[in-house]
C-alpha positions in Angstrom: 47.5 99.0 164.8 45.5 99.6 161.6 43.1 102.4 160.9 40.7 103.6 158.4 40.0 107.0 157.6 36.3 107.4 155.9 36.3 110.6 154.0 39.4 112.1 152.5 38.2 115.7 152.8 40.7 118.7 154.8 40.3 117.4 158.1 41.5 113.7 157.4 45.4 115.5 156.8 45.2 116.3 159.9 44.0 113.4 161.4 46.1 111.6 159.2 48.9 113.0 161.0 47.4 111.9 164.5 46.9 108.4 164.2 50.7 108.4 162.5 51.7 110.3 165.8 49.6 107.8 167.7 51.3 104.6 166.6 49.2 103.3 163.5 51.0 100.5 161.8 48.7 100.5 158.7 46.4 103.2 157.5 43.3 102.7 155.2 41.5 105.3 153.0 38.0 105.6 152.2 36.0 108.2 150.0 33.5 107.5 147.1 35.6 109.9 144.9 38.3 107.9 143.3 40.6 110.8 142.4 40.6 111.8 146.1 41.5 108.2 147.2 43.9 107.7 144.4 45.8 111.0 146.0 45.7 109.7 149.3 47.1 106.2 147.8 50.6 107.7 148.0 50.9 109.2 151.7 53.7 107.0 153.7 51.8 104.2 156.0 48.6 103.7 153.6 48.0 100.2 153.2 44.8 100.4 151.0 42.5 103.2 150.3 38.9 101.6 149.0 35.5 103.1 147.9 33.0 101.4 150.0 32.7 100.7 154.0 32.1 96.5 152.7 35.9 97.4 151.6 36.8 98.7 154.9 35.0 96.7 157.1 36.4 93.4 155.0 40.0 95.1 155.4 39.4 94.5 159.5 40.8 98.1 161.3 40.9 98.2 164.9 39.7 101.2 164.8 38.1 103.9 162.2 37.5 107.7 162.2 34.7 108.7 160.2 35.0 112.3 158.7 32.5 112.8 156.6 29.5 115.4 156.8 27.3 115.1 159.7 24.4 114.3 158.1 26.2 110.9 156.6 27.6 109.9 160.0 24.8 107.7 161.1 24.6 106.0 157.8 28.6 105.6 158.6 28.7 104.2 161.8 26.5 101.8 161.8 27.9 99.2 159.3 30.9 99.7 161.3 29.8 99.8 164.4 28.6 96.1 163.5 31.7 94.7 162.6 32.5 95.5 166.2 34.9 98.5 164.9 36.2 101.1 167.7 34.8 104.4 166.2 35.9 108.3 166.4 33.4 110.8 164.8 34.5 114.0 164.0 31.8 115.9 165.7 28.9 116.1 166.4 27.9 112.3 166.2 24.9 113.3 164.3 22.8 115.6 163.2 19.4 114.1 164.5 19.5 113.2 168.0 17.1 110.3 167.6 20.2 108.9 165.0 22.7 109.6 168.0 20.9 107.9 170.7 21.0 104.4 167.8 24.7 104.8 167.7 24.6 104.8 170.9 22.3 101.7 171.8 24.6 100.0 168.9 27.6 100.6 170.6 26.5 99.5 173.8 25.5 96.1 172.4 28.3 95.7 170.7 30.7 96.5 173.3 32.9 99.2 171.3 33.7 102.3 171.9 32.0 105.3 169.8 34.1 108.4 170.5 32.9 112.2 169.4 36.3 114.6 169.0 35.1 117.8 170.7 38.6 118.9 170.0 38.2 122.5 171.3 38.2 120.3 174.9 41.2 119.1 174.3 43.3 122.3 173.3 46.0 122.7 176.6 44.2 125.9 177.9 41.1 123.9 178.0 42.6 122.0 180.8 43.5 125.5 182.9 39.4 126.7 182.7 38.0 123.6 183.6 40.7 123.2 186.5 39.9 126.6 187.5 36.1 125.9 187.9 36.4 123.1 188.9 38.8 123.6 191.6 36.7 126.2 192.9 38.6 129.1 191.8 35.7 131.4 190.7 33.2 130.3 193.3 30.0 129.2 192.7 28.8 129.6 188.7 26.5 132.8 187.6 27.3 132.8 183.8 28.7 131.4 181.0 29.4 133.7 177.9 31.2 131.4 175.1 31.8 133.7 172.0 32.5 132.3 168.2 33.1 134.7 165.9 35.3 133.8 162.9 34.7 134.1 159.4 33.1 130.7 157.7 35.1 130.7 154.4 32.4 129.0 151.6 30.1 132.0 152.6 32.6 134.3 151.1 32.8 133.0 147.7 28.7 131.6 148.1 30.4 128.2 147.4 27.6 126.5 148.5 29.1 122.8 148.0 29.8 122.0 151.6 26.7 120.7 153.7 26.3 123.2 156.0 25.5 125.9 153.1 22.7 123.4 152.1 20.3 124.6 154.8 19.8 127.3 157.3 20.0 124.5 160.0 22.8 123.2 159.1 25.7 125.0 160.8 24.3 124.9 164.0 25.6 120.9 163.4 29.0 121.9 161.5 30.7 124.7 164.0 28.2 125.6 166.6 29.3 121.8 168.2 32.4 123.9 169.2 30.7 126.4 171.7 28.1 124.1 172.1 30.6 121.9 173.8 32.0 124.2 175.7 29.4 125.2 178.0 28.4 121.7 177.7 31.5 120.5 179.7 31.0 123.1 182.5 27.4 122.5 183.1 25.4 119.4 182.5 22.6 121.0 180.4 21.3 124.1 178.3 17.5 125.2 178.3 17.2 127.8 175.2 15.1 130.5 176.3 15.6 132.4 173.5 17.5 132.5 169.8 17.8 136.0 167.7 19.4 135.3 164.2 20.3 138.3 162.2 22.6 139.4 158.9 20.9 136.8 156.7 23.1 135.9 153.5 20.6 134.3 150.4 23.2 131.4 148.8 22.7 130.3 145.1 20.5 127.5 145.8 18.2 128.7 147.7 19.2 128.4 151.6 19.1 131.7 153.8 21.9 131.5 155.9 22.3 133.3 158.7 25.4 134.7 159.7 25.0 136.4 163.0 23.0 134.2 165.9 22.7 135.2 169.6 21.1 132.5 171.8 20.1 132.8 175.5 19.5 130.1 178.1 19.6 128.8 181.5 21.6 125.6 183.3 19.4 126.0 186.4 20.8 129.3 188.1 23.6 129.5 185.5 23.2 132.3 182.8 24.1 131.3 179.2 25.1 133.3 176.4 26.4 132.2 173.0 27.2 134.4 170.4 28.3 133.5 167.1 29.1 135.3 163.9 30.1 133.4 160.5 30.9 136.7 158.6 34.1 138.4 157.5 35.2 140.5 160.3 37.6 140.7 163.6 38.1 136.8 164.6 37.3 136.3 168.1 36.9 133.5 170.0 36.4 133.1 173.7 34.8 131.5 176.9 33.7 133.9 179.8 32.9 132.2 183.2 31.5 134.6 185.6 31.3 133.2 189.4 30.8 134.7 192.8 34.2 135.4 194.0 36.0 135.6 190.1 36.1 134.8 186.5 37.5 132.5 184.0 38.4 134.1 180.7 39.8 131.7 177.7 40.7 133.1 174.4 41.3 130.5 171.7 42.4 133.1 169.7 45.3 134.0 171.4 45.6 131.1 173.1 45.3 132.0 176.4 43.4 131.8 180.1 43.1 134.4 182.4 41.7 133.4 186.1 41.0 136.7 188.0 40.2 136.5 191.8 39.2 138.4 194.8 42.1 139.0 197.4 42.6 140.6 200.6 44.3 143.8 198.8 42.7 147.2 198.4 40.5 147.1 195.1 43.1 149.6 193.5 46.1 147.2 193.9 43.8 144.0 193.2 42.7 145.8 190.1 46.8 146.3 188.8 47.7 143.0 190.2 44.5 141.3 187.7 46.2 144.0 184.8 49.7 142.6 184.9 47.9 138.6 185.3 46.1 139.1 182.3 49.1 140.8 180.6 51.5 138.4 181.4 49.1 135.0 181.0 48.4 137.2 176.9 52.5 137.2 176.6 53.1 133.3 177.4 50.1 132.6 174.8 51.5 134.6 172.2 54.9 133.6 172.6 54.3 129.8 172.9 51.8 130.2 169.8 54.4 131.7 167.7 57.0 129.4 168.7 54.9 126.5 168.7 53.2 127.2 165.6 56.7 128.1 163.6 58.3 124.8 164.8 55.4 123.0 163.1 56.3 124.6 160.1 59.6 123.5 159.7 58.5 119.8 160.3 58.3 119.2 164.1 56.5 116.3 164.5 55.9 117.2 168.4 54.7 120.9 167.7 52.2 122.8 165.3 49.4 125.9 166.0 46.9 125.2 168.4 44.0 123.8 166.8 46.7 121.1 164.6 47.6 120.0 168.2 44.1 119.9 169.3 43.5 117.4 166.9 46.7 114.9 168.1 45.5 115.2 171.5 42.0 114.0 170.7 43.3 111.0 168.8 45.9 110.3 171.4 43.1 110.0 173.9 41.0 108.1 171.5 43.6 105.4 171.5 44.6 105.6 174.9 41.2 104.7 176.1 41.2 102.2 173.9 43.8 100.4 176.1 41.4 100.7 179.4 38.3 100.3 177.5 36.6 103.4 179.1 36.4 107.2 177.1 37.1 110.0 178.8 34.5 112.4 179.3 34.9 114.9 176.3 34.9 112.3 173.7 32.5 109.7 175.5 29.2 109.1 173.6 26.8 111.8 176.9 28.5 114.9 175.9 28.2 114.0 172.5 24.4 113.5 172.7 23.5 116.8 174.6 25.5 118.8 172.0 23.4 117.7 169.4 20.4 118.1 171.8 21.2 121.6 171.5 21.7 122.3 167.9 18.1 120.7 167.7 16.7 122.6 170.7 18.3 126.1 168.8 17.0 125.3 165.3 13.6 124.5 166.8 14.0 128.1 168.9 15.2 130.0 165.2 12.0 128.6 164.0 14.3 126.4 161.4 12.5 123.1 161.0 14.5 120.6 159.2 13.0 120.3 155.7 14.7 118.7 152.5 15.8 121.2 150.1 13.9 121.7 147.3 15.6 120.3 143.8 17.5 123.0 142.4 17.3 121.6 138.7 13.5 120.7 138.8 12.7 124.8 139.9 14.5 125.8 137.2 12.7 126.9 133.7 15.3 126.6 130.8 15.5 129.9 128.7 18.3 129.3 126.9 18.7 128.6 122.8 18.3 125.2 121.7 21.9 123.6 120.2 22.5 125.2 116.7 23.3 121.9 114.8 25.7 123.8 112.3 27.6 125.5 115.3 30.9 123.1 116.3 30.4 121.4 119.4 32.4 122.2 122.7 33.9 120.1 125.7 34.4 122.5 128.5 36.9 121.4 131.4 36.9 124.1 134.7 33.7 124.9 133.3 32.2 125.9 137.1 34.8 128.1 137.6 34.7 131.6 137.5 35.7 132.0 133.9 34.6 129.3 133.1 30.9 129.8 134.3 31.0 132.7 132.0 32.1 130.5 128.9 29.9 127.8 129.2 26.7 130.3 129.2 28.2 133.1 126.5 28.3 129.6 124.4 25.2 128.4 125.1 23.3 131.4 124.5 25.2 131.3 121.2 23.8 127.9 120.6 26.7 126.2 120.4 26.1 122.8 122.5 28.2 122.5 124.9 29.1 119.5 127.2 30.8 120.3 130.7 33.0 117.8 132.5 32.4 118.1 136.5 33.8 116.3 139.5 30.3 116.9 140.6 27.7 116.8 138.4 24.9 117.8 140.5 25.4 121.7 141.7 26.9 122.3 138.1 23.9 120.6 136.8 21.7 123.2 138.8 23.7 126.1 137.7 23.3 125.5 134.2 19.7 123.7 134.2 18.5 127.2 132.2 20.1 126.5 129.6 19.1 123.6 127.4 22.3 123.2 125.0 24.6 122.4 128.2 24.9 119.1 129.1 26.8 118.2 132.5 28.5 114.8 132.9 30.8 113.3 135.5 34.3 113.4 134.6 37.9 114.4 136.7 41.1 115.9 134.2 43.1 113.3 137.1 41.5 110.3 135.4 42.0 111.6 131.5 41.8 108.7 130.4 37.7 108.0 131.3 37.1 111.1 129.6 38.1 109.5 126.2 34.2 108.6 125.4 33.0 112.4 125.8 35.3 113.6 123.3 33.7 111.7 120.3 31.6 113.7 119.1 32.8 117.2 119.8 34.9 119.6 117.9 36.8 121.9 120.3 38.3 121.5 123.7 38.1 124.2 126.3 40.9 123.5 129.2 40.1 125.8 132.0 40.5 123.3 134.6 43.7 123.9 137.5 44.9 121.9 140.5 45.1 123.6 144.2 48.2 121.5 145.3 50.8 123.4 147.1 53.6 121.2 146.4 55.6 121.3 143.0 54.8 117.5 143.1 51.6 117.3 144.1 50.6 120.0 140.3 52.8 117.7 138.4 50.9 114.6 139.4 47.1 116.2 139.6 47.7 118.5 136.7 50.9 118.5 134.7 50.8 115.0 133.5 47.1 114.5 133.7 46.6 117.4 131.1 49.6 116.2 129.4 47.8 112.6 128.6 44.8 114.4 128.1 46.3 116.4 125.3 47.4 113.1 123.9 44.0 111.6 123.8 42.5 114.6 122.4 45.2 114.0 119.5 44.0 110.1 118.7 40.6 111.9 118.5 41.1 114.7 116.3 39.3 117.2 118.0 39.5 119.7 115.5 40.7 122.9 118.5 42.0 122.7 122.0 41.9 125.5 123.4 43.9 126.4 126.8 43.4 128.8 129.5 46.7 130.1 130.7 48.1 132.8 132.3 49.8 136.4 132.5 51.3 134.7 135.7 54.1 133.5 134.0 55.7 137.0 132.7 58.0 139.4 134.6 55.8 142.6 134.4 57.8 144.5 136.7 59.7 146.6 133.6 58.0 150.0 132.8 60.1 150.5 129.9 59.4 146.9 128.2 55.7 146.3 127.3 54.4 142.5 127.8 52.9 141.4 124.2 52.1 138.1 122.9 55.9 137.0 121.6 56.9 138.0 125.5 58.6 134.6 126.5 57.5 133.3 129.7 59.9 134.0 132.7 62.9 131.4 134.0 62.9 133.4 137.1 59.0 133.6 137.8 58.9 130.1 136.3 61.7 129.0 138.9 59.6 130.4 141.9 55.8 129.8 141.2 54.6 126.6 141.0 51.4 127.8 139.5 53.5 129.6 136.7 55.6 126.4 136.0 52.4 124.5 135.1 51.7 126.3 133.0 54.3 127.2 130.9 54.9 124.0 131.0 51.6 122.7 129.3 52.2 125.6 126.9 55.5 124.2 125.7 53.9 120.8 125.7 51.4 122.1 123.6 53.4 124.1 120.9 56.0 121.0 120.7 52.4 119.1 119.9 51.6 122.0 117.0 55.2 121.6 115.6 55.5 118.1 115.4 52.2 116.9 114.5 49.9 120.1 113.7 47.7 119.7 116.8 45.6 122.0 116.7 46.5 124.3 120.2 45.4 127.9 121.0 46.6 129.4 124.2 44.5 132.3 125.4 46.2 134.2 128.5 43.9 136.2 130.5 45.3 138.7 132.7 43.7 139.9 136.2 40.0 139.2 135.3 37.2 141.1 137.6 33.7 141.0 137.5 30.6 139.8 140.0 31.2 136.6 141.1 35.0 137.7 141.9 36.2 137.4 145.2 37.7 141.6 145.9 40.5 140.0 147.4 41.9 139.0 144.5 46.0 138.1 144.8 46.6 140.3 141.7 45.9 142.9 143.0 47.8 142.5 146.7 48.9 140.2 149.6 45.6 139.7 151.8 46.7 138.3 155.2 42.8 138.6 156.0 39.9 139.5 153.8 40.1 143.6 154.5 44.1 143.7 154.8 45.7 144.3 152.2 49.7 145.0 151.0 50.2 145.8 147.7 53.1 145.1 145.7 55.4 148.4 145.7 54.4 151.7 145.5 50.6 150.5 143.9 50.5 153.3 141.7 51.0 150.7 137.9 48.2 150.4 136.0 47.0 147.0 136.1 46.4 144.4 133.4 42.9 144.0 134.2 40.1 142.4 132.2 36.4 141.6 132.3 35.1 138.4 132.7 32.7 138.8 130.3 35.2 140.0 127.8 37.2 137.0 128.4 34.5 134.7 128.1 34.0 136.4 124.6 37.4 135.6 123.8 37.2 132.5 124.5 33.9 131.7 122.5 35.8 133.4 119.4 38.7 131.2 119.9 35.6 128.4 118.9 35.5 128.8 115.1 37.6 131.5 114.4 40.3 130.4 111.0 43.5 130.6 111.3 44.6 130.7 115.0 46.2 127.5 115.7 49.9 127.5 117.2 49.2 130.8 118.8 49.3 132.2 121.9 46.8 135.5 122.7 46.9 137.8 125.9 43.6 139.5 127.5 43.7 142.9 128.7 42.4 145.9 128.8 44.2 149.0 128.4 45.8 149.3 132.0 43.7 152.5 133.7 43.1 151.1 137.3 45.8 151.2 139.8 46.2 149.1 142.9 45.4 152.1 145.0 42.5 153.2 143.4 41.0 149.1 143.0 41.3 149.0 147.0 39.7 152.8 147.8 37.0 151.5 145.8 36.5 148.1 147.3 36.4 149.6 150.5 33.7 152.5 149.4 31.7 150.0 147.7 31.4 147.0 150.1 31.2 150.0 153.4 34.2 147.8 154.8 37.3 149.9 155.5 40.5 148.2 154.3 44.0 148.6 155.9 46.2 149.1 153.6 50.1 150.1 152.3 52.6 149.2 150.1 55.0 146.5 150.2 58.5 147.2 149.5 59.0 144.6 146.6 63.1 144.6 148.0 61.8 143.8 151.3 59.0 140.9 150.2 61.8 139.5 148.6 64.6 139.3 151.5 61.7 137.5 153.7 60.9 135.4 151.1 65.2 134.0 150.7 64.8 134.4 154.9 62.2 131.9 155.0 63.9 129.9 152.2 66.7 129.8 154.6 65.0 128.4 157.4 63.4 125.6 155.7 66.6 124.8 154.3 68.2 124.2 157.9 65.6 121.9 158.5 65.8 119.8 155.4 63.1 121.3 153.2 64.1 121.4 149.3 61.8 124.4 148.3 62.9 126.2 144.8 65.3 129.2 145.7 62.8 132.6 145.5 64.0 134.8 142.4 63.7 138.5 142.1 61.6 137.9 139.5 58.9 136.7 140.7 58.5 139.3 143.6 59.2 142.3 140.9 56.6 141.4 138.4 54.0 141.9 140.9 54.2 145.3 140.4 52.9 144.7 137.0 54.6 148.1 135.9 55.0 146.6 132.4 52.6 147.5 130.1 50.2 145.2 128.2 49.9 145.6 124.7 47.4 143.0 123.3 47.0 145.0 120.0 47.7 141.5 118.0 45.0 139.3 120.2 42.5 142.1 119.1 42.7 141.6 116.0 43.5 138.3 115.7 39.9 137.8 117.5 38.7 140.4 116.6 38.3 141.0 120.1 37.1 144.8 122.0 37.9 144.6 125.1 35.7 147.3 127.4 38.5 150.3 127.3 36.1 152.9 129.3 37.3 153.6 132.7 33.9 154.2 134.5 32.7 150.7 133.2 35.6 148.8 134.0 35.7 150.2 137.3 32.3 149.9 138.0 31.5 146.4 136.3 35.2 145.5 137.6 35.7 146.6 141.1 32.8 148.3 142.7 29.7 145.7 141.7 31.4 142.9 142.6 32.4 144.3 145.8 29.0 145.0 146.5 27.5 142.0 145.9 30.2 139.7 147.5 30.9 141.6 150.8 27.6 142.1 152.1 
């Protein structure tokens, strides 16, 4: 069996992994982003991976998935559906109900079968609720309460690149489907009576989004409630059926049902016999999560969390329907329709007509310099990153011109469209050499770019060697600087009696542990072999734990976050940090542009250390009105459940790098930073005033990010 993925995005690993598990022979890869396919190129079972759907649809699948943003699926489908491909959106099938209902019509003609995965049917509990109205078990229906509320991760950082940040609309079509679906599969339709949307959040370009919606309605004499919340807080997730002689209760969260009757024993003993039910149906859930979810970890292909399992079970029923030519209910093209039926019916409730976002760029008047012709002229790489945001505009408003190389032109285009010396073009570090043409006629090189792979492999393919060969190219072309952002990351700052400085080698042990480290020291050795052997001209600028507004409070220097307002800092939290303004750093940077005399060094950036852990979080959690639990983390005990998990994988075949004490000690960051030398090297001032740092540092950005 051979099947084509279109749109290489998160959710097509996991669905990777389902059509594997399902018995595809042959797997083929689409996505209009080359790097992305080019990564996907090397998973085990791809037999292609192509730009265009002419590609895919010449490559003849059985069947294809398309995973790409709702409002593209239509566009999708239908040159595939007209090759007489079997299709499986990820849902919903559209965005426009009028686009559905064509799919649909296509589909019919063409006698194949257009599947929707409603996954959240498909989770094991799923099958309990629906068996237990169904069956009769809660009598006849009253109402149906179905409850999202789980943070949406691209509000907190205002990353506004996925589609449903690019109108208010739009998430009622990206996770509403879930609850949508839900009801929708217990009762055959929704009439909105009423829609209240509250906690708006204003994003970058423009869109209010709303994080907070409660919507009322009526399935003849059923009562329906759904309330969703996007925002950090408590995740909950839940369906409440309410019927005449007892309720349903399903908690994704926890992974459980609970199916509560009326018996024949007094109400006090029916009320402790429903107490130890609900205990005891929480236990199985919690137990069979945790086991479950930690034989998925170790590579069981049969196992996984919840949702990860969700997902296989969709695609196996994909495929087996395929076989009798008939889809079964939660994926078949009527559900599918009335869930987008109700996204439209809400958004027309909430007063949210669909209208095209205005051009970000066009809006925009620039204020900015104009290029300084006798100013050198910069390359910026990671230039829409958080530090790197700040370069690109302290040089611009310097006048220096400066060109910025983005995966994705457009948004960085509109962030920079005030001023006029920046000039965005399309460009990806994993494809160095296609960058060769922007470097002719510029003098220094900023490298702030980084890769997000988890796997020591996976950073040595999409950024070791990439910035390795880029570094070569930049050599043929004599760019006069190249200047590299690197990192504190890679010392052992856990020494109170040895102070880190700028001749502090980086750490084997830290090195040996931290894939993020390893890259780069790595390019740092890379680069200083370059200076020796050939005088290339390489500065390495270090920035240590940089703060500002734009900063996400939950920053990992600082301590572990298992959720946004949880927080474990690394042993007793009472060092002084290395920490650093962005702005600060951006103006060491811009000095590293012209400034004689610096080649073959290396400079850290930090303030003098004046801000503990303890104090950061207190004033996170003042600032943003959020309460944080927090305590410290015994850096002995991190460390013996970091060689416990090592252990673990190990048994099962894994061939992760053995954790050093290193690594887990210079979190503490109880060395000093003395960066006396950068200083004046740079002639750099770092803000040194407590009050500012703090309030510039920690307690402005926390008030504008957690809102």
């Amino acid at each position: 069996m051979r099947v084509a993925l279109v749109g290489l995005g998160y959710i097509a690993d996991l669905h990777y992994q389902a059509v594997r598990k399902a018995g595809a022979d042959a797997i083929i890869g689409c996505d209009v982003n080359p790097a992305v396919a080019e990564a996907f190129a090397s998973r085990p079972g791809v037999e292609a991976v192509v730009g265009s759907l002419d590609e895919v649809v010449a490559l003849k699948p059985d069947a294809a998935h398309v995973l790409t943003p709702p409002n593209a699926h239509f566009a999708v489908a239908k040159p595939l559906l007209a090759a007489g491909i079997d299709l499986l959106l990820e849902k919903p099938m559209c965005d426009r109900s009028s686009d559905a209902r064509g799919l649909i019509a296509q589909a019919g003609e063409a006698g194949v079968l257009l599947g929707t995965g409603h996954n959240f049917l498909l989770y094991p509990i799923w099958d309990k609720l629906k068996a237990a109205v169904d069956g009769g078990a809660v009598g006849a229906l009253r109402s149906i309460d179905v409850c999202y509320r789980r943070p949406f991760p691209p509000l907190r950082a205002n990353n506004t690149q996925p589609w449903a940040m690019r109108g208010s609309r739009n998430i009622l079509f990206e996770v509403a489907p879930h609850p949508f679906a839900s009801a929708l599969d217990l009762v055959p339709s929704v009439d909105v009576e009423h829609v209240t949307t509250s906690r708006p959040q204003d994003l970058p370009n423009g869109v209010r989004f709303f994080r907070e919606w409660n919507i009322l309605g009526k399935s003849g004499d059923v009562s329906t409630r759904f309330d969703l919340s996007f925002e950090d807080a408590y995740s909950e997730s839940f369906v409440h059926v309410r019927g005449s002689t007892g309720s349903v209760v399903l908690d994704f969260v926890h992974n459980s049902v609970v199916v509560n009757t009326r018996s024949f024993a007094p109400e006090y003993v029916e009320l402790a016999e429903q107490g130890l039910h609900s205990a005891s149906a929480y236990a199985r859930g919690a137990v069979g999560t945790l086991l479950e979810t930690m034989a998925g970890k170790v590579g069981s292909k049969k196992s996984g969390a919840p949702y990860e399992q969700s997902i296989d079970r969709t695609v196996a029923q994909f495929y087996a329907d395929r076989q009798r030519r008939v889809l079964d209910r939660r994926l078949g093209p009527d559900l599918a329709l009335r869930v987008v039926e109700l996204g439209e019916a809400v958004a027309e409730a909430a007063r949210l007509p669909e209208t095209a976002q205005p051009d970000p760029v066009a809006q925009v008047r620039a204020t900015g310099p104009a290029p300084d012709p006798t100013r050198p002229r910069a390359l910026v790489l990671g230039g829409t990153g958080f530090i790197g945001t700040a370069l690109v505009r302290r040089l611009a408003t310097q006048g220096v011109y400066t060109r910025v190389v983005a995966r994705r032109p457009e948004p960085a285009r509109a962030r920079f469209a005030d001023l006029p010396s920046v000039d965005v073009v399309q460009g990806d570090l994993e494809r160095p050499d296609e960058l060769v043409p922007y470097l002719a006629d510029v003098d220094v090189v900023y490298h702030l770019a980084k890769s997000v792979e988890g796997t020591w492999e996976g950073v040595l393919q999409h950024e070791v060697e990439p910035t390795k060969r880029f570094i070569d190219l930049c050599a043929d072309a004599h760019v006069g600087r190249f200047v590299y952002a690197s990192s504190i990351a890679i010392f052992d700052a856990g020494d109170a009696s040895r102070p880190i400085t700028e001749a502090t080698p980086a750490s084997p042990g830290v090195v040996a542990t931290s894939n993020y480290a390893r890259a780069k020291a790595e390019i740092e050795a890379y680069l200083l072999e370059r200076h020796r052997d050939v005088g290339f001209p390489a500065v390495i600028i270090r920035p240590a734990i940089v703060l500002g507004v734009g900063s996400d409070p939950a920053h990992a220097g600082i301590a572990a976050w298992p959720h946004p307002n949880v927080a474990l800092h690394f042993g007793s939290g009472r060092h002084r940090l290395p920490i650093v303004l962005v702005d600060d750093v951006a103006d060491a940077f811009a000095k590293a542009l012209d400034r004689p005399g610096i080649e073959g060094r290396c400079f850290n950036l930090s303030s003098p250390g004046c801000i503990t852990a303890e104090e950061y979080l207190e004033e996170v959690a003042r600032a943003s009105a959020n309460p944080i639990l927090r305590k410290p983390r015994s850096l002995r005990t991190m460390y013996a459940s970091q060689v416990a998990k090592w252990l673990v994988k190990k048994a099962v075949g894994r061939k992760d790098p053995f954790p050093r004490w290193a690594d887990c000690n210079g979190r503490s960051f109880a060395s000093p930073f003395d960066c006396s030398v950068t200083e004046a090297a740079l002639d750099w001032h770092p803000e040194s005033d407590r009050s500012v740092l703090l309030s510039q540092g920690v307690t402005e950005p926390a008030e504008a990010f957690i809102r």
